[in-house]
N, C-alpha and C positions, 0 to 999 in steps of 0.2 A: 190181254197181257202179252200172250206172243207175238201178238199185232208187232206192241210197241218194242219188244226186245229185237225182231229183225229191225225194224225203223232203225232203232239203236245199234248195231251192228253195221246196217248198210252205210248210215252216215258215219260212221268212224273209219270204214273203211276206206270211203270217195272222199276225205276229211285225209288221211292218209297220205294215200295213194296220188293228191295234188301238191304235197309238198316234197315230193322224192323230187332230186337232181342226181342228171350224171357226173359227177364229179370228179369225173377219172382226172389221175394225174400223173406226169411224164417223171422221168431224172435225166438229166445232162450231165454226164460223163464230159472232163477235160481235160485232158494229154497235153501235157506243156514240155516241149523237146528242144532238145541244143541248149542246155542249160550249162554252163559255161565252167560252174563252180560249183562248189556247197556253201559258199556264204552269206548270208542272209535270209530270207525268205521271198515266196513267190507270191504276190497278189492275183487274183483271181475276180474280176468283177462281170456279174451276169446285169446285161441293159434289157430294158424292155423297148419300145417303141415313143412312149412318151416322157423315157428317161432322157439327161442329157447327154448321152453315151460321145465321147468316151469320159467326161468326168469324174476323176476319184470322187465319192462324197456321194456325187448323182446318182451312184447305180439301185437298180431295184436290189441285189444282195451283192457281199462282197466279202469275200475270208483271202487272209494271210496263211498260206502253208509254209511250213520249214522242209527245206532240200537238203537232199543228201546224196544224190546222184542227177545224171545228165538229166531226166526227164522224172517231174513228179505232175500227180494226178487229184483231182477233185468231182465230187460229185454234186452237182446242184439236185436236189431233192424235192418230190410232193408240187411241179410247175405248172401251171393249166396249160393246156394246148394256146399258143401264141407264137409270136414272130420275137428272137433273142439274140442281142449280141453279144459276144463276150471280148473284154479285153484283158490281158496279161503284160505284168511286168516282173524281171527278177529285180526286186530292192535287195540288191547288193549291204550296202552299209546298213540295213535295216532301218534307217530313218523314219519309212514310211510312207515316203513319197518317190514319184520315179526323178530323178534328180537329169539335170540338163546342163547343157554348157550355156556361155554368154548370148550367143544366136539363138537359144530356143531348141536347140536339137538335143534329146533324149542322149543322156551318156549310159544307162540302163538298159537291158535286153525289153525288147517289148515285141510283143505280136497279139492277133487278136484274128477273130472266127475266119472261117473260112480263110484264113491268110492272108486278108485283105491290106492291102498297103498305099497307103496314098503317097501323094508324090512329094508334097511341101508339109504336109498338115495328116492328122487322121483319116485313115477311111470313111465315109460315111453309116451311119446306121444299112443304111440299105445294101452298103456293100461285102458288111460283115453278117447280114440278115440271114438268121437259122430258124426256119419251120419247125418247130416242134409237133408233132402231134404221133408221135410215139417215143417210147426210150429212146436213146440216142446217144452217140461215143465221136467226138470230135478230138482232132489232134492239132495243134496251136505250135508253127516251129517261130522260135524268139532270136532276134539278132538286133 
């Protein structure tokens, strides 16, 4: 009978002990500055890699904050260690989208990670690309 109570112990224990993962996981602090006004709200979208970054709609997550001075701030929460872009815009009229003129050019503040700015069109994923694999506090200036 003791035979079988260690038996019974050791396999619950090796039964266990195969299903632990390290599951650590990071937050992404984002500083959004040069913020123009208080009117409307600031979008905030975090891309992964096989998002279609910068696409409103695409992003892996995405929250609207309301502003009330030059620079407001968000925290992405609970992220596995990966490669993240992030884009920002202040929606001004609150509409909900970043609004443009007839050519296509952004009438809205917009900036995105690393400060990355393309010259016709969006930065690429790669160019706005943030390592995560600890906390981490980035600051995003919009124009």
């Amino acid at each position: 009978m003791k035979s079988l109570s260690i038996f019974l112990v050791l396999g619950l224990v090796s039964f266990t002990s195969g299903k632990r993962t390290n599951s650590v996981r990071y937050d992404l602090t984002v500083t959004v500055t040069n913020i123009q006004n208080t009117k409307g709200k600031v979008s905030f979208g975090l891309f992964r890699k096989q998002d279609s970054f910068p696409i409103k709609g695409k992003q892996f997550k995405g929250v609207f904050i309301e502003t009330t001075k030059s620079k407001t701030k968000y925290t992405f929460q609970n992220l596995e260690k990966d490669s993240y872009a992030v884009a920002v815009y202040h929606d001004e009229n609150n509409n909900g989208v970043l609004d443009k003129n007839f050519i296509g050019a952004p009438t809205e503040a917009y900036g995105f990670s690393r400060n990355a700015r393309g010259t016709f069109s969006a930065p690429s994923f790669e160019e706005a690309k943030i390592d995560l694999k600890e906390n981490k506090s980035i600051e995003i200036w919009i124009k």
